[in-house]
Each structure stands twice: as structure tokens, then as C-alpha cells.
C-alpha positions as CSV (number, residue, x, y, z in Angstrom):
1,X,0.0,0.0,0.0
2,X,1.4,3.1,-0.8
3,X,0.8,6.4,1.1
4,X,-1.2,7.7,-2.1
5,X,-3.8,4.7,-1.6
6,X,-4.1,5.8,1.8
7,X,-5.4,8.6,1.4
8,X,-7.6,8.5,-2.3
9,X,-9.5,5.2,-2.1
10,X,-10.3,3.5,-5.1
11,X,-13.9,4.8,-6.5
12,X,-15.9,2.0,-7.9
13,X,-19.3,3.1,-10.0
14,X,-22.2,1.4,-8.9
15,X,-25.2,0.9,-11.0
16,X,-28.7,2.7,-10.5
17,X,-31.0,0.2,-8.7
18,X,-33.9,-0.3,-11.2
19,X,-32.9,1.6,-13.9
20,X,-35.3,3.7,-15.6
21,X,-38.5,2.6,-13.9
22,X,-37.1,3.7,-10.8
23,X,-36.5,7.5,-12.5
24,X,-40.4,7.3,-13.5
25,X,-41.0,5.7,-9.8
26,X,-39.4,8.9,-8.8
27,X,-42.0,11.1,-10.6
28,X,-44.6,9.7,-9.6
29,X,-45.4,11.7,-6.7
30,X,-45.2,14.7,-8.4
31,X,-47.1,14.0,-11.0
32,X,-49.5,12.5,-8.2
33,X,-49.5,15.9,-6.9
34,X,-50.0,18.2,-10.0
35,X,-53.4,16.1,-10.6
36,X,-54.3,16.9,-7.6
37,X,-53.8,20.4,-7.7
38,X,-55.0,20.3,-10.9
39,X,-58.4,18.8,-10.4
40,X,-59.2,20.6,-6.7
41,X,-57.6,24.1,-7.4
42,X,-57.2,25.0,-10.8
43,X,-60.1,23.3,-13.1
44,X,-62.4,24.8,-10.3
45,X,-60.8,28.4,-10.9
46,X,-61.3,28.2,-14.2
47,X,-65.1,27.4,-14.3
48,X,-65.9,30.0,-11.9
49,X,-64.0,32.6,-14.6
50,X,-65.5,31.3,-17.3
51,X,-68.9,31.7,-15.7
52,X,-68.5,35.0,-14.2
53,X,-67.5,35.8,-17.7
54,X,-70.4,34.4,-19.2
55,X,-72.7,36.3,-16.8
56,X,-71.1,39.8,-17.3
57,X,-71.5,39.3,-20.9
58,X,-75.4,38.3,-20.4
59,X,-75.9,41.7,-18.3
60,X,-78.8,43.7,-20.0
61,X,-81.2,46.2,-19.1
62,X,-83.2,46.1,-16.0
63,X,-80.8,43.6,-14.3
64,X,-80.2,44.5,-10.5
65,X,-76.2,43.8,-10.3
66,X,-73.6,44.1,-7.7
67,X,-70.6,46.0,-8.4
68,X,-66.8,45.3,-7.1
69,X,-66.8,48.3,-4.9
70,X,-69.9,47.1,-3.1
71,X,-72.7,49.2,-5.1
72,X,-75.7,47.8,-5.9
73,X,-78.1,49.3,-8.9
74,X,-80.7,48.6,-11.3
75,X,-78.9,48.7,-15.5
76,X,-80.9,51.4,-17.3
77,X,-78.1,51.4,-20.6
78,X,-75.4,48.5,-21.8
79,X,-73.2,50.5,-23.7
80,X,-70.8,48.5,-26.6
81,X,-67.5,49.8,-25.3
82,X,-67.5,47.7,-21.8
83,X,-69.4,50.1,-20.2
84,X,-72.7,49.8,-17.8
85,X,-75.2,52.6,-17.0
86,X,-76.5,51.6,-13.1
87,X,-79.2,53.8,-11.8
88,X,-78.0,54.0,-7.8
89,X,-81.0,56.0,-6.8
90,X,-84.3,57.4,-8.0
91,X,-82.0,59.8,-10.8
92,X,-78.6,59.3,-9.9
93,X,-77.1,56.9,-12.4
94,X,-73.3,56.2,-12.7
95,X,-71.3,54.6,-15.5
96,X,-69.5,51.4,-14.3
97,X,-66.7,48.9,-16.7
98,X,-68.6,45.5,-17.3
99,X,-65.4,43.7,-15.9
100,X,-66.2,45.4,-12.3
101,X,-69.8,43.2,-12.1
102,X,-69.2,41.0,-9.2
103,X,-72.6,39.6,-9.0
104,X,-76.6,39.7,-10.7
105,X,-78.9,40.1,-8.0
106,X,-82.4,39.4,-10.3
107,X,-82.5,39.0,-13.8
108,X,-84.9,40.3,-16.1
109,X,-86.6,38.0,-18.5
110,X,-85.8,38.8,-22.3
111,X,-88.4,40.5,-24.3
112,X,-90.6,38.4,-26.2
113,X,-90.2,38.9,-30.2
């Protein structure tokens, strides 16, 4: 034995135990919890976006809606450039942005053709 042996050891390589299917083995739980979050956190999200969305867009006149900064009114005008008309008291109306509807309170049924 000589005083370089002593102090660097011989390194032997060692195989991986399983191979690949231990690398996918290793993935599992992560892709275990991505579906997870996937199916209670974001799929849930994006239906309640898509239907707040749908309900902002179906906003017409007469409605009773909520706003984001807490105001509720009665649409008297849906204007084409994202913009609401709410009637907040008997003559006081105010101009809102569609996006800041929170919430329909009643809607009004279409008008018959």
C-alpha cells in the first residue's frame, strides 16, 4: 500500500438500482400531486372565470347587479364599449366597466319577439 492509496480510495461506480423505472418511480409523486392540484384548485378556478364571464356578458337592461366596490343598482343602458349605466337611486345613475360586475342580483326576463 502506498501512502497515495491511503489517502484517495479506489472509486468503484455502482449501478442505479432499477434503472429507468425507478426514474419514472421517482416522478410519480409529483405527478400524483400536479393532478391533484389540478383537479381541486385549478379546473375549479377556471369554471368559476368562465362563468363569471359568461354572466357579465349576459348583463342587460333592467338587471339588479352588484358591483366590485360594493354598489348595488338597477342597468338602465349596456353600452358596446364595456361600459354599464346603473341607476343607484331614484335619478342618480353612474357609468361602471362591465369587468367590475361581481354579482346579478335578479335578472330580467328577455323580451318576447
Amino acid at each position: 500500500m502506498t501512502l497515495t492509496d491511503f489517502f484517495v480510495s479506489p472509486a468503484y461506480a455502482q449501478a442505479a438500482p432499477g434503472g429507468a423505472g425507478a426514474a419514472i418511480g421517482s416522478f410519480l409523486p409529483l405527478i400524483l400531486i400536479f393532478g391533484i392540484m389540478y383537479f381541486l384548485l385549478i379546473r375549479p378556478q377556471q369554471k368559476k372565470m368562465r362563468d363569471l364571464k359568461a354572466m357579465i356578458e349576459a348583463v342587460r337592461r333592467g338587471d339588479q347587479v352588484v358591483t366590485g366596490g360594493g354598489i348595488v343598482g338597477k342597468v338602465t343602458k349596456v353600452g358596446e364599449d364595456n361600459l354599464v349605466e346603473v341607476e343607484i337611486a331614484d335619478g342618480v345613475k353612474v357609468k361602471v366597466v362591465k369587468a367590475t360586475i361581481t354579482q346579478v342580483l335578479s335578472k330580467t326576463e328577455p323580451a318576447a319577439s
